[in-house]
N, C-alpha and C positions, 0 to 999 in steps of 0.2 A: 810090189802090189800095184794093181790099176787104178790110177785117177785120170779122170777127162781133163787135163789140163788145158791142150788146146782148148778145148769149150770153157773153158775157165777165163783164158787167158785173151777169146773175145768179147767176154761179158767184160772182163774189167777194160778193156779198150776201148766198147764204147761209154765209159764211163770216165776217159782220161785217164785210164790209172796204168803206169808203165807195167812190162810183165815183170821186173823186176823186182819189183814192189812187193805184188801177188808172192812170186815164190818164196821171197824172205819171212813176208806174215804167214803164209800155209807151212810153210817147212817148222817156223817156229809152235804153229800152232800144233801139227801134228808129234813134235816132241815134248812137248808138253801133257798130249794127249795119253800118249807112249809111257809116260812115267804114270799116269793113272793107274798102268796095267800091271797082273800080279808078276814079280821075280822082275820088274824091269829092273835096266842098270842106270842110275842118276848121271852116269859118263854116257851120252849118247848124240848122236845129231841127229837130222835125216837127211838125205839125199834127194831129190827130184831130177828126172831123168825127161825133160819137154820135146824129145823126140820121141821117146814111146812111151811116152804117159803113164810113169811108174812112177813110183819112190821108194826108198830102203830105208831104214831103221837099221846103222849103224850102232852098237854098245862098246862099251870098252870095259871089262871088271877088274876093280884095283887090285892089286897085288902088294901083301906085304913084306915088307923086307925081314932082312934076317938080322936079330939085334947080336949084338957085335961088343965088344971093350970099348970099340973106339965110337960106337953108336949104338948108345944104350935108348934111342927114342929116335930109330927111323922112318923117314915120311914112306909114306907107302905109295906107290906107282902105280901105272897102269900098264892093263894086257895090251895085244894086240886087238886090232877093230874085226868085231865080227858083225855079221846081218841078222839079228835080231827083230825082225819084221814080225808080231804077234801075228797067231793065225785068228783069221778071221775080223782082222782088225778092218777090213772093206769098211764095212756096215761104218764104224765108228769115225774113220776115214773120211767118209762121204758127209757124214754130219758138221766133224769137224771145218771142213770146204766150204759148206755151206753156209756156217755160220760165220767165218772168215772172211767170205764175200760179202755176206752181208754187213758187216762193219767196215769193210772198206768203202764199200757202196756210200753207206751211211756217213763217212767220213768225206768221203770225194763231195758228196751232197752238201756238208756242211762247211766244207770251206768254197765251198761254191757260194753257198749264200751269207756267208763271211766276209768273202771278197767283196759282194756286189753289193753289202749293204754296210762296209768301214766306211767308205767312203762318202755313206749318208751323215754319217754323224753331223750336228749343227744344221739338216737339212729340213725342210715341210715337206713331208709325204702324206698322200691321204690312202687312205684304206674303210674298211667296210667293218664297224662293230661285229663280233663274235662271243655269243655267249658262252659259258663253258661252266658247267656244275660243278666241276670237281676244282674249280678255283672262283669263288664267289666274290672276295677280296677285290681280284683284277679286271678289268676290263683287257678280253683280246680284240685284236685289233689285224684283219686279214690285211696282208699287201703282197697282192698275188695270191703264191702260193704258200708264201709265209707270215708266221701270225707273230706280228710284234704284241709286246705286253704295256697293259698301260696303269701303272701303277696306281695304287691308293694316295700315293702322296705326288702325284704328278697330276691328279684330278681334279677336274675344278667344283669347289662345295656348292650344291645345289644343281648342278649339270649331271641330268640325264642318258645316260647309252645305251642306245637301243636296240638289239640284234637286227644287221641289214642295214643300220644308216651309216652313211659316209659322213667321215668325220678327216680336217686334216689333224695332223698332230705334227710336234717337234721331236726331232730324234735324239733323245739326249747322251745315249752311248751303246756301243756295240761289242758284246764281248764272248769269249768264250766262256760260255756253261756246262754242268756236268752234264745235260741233255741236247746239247748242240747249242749252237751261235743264240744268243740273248740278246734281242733288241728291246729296250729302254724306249719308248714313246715317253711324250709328255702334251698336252691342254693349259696344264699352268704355267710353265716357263715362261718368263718375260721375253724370252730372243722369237716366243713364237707369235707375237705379235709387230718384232721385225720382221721376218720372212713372210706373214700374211700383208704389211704395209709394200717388203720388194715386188709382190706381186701386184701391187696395182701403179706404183710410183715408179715409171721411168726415170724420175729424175736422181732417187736411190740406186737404182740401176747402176746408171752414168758416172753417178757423184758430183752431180751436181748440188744436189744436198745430202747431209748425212745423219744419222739418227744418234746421238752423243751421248744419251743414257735414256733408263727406261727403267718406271719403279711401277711397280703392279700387284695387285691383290686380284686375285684372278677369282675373276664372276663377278668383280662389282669395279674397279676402278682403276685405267691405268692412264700414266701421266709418260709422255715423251717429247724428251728437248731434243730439237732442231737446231742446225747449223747451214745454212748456202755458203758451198764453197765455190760459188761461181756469180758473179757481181750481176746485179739486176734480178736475180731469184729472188722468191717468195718462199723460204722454205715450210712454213704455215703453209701456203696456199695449196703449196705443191701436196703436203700430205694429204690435205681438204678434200683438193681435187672441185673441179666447173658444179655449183650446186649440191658440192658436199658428197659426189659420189667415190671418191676415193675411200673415205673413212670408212662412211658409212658400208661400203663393203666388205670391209675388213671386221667392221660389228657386226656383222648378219654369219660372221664364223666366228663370233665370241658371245654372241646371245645376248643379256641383257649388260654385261659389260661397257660402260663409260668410258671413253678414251677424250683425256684431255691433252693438245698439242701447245708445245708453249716454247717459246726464244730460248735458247742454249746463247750462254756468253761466259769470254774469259771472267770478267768481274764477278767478284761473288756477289756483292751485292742487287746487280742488275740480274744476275741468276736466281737466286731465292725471291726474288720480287714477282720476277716471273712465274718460277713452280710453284707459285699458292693461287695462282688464277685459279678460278674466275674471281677470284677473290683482289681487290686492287691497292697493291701497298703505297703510303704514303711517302716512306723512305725504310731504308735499311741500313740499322747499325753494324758493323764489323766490331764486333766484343772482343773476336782472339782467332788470330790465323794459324797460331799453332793450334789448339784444340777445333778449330772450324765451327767457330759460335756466332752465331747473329741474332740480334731481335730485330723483326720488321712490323712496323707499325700499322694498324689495318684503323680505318673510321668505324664507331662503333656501329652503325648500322650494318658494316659489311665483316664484324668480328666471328659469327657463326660462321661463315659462308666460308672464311679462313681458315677457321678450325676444321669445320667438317663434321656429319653426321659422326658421332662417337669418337673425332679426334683425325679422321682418314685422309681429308686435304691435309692438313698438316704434318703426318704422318709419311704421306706418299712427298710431299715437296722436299723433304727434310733425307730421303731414302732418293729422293732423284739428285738431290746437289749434295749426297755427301755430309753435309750441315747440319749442327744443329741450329734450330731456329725456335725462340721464341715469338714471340705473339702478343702485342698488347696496341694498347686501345690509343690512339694517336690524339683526342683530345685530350685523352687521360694525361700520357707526357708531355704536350701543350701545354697543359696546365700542371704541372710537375716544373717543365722550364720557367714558368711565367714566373710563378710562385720564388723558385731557385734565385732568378733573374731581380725579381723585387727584395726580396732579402740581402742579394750583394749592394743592389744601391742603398739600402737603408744602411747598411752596417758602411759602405766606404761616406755617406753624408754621417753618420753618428763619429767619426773619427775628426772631422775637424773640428766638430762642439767639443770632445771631449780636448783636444790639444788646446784649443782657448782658455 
């Protein structure tokens, strides 16, 4: 029976797809097709003939054996191959083809944009909001011609998307779905206020400095320690940027979002001292290195500013180092030692009245 294979076989070419390919998926297609039909035989192939654009519909009908003493329950075999080509199957034929291509098509496309966007994964890409009624939940998100998804829990609370505004996002994974390649965006992510600081900080770039952790509540507060790994750096300064333009560019793509920059150091104690700026400790106790506990001492003037509106500086410093940290009021244990400190001398002067 006639199929345009040649014209088949350059539509899938320019689409990268070998002819190979094509006539494994049509030939399966078309027997499959083939058994839909009435008295077909379940034993059957088909053939395809790409010099003269036919195919056959080979059958084979089983054959039972003859039971026997010595084979009371013989398998039964098969005839010979005969051409079983249903009349009129064209029409059917052609649909089948069609639909064939077009899944391949469909398939060649999606690992097209498989390919080209695995390798985003951990990346900032920006793209243009996309509304979409029959998914109200997510925010789509164009990049090009494909529309990543940007989840309800990768969204930042209180942040607006608007159909048509550019936004960048973080890509947080790339995978196959039962409707093609699924890219995962994110706005909340903490790494994507790394890749918006690489884009303004050379010295990130370089590595001259490095960014060593990063704790964030995204739409209202993020805290990130610094390290110079190259002697005479400023790694504050560097993320600052001459007049403050480094940061601040980086908050004009997180909106009302807070970025506070503060020292990364081995010492834990010099680290938790730092991640409660602006808040300014007076010292830091190490309570337990196995559990990772400390309390650092804040003047009570600056005990709020330490904690934080509903607990959040302390919260974020405690999520940037790892650590737990308490918090308490430094004249308060001033006067705890004093107090401690006077009671040892009264009791070691009470011990030689009491030996006389």
């Amino acid at each position: 029976m006639q199929l345009d294979l040649t014209g088949i076989h350059q539509l899938a070419a320019g689409q990268g797809i070998d002819a190979e390919t094509v006539d494994a998926a049509l030939a399966e297609a078309l027997r499959l097709a083939y058994l839909q039909t009435p008295k077909s035989s379940k034993h059957a192939r088909v053939e395809l003939d790409d010099r003269a654009g036919t195919f056959t519909v080979w059958a084979r009908d089983e054959i039972e054996a003859e039971l026997t003493e010595d084979t009371p329950h013989p398998a039964s075999g098969l005839g010979e191959e005969y051409d079983d080509t249903p009349k009129g199957f064209g029409r059917l034929a052609a649909a089948t083809a069609r639909q064939v291509i077009t899944q391949l098509f469909r398939s060649a496309e999606d690992e097209k944009i498989f390919g080209a966007f695995s390798g985003q994964r951990g990346n900032l890409i920006t793209g243009v909001v996309q509304q979409d009624a029959k998914d109200p939940a997510n925010v789509h998100v164009a990049v090009g011609e494909v529309e990543a998804i940007l989840p309800r829990r990768e969204q930042v609370p209180g942040e607006r998307y608007r159909h048509g505004d550019r936004i960048r996002v973080y890509v947080v994974n790339v995978a196959r779905g039962l409707k093609g390649p699924e890219i995962i965006v994110s706005r909340s992510h903490p790494e994507l206020v790394r890749r918006l600081f690489e884009r303004e900080v050379p010295e990130l770039v370089s590595g001259a400095v490095s960014i060593m952790a990063i704790a964030r509540e995204a739409g209202a507060r993020t805290k990130i320690a610094v390290h110079a790994n190259t002697e005479g750096v400023n790694p504050k300064g560097a993320l600052i940027g001459p007049g403050g333009a480094r940061v601040r560019a980086v908050m004009e793509n997180l909106g009302p979002e807070k970025i506070d920059i503060v020292d990364w150091s081995k010492d834990p104690a010099q680290f938790v001292a730092s991640a409660l700026s602006p808040a300014i400790a007076t010292g830091v106790q190490v309570v337990s290195d196995k559990s990772k506990t400390a309390i650092a001492y804040i003047h009570d003037d600056q005990l709020s500013l330490a904690i934080g509106k509903e607990g959040q500086n302390a919260r974020l410093a405690a999520k940037l180092t790892g650590w737990k940290i308490g918090i308490e009021s430094s004249e308060a244990h001033a006067a705890k030692l004093a107090a401690e400190q006077k009671a040892t001398q009264g009791a070691e002067q009470q011990k030689p009245q009491e030996q006389a």
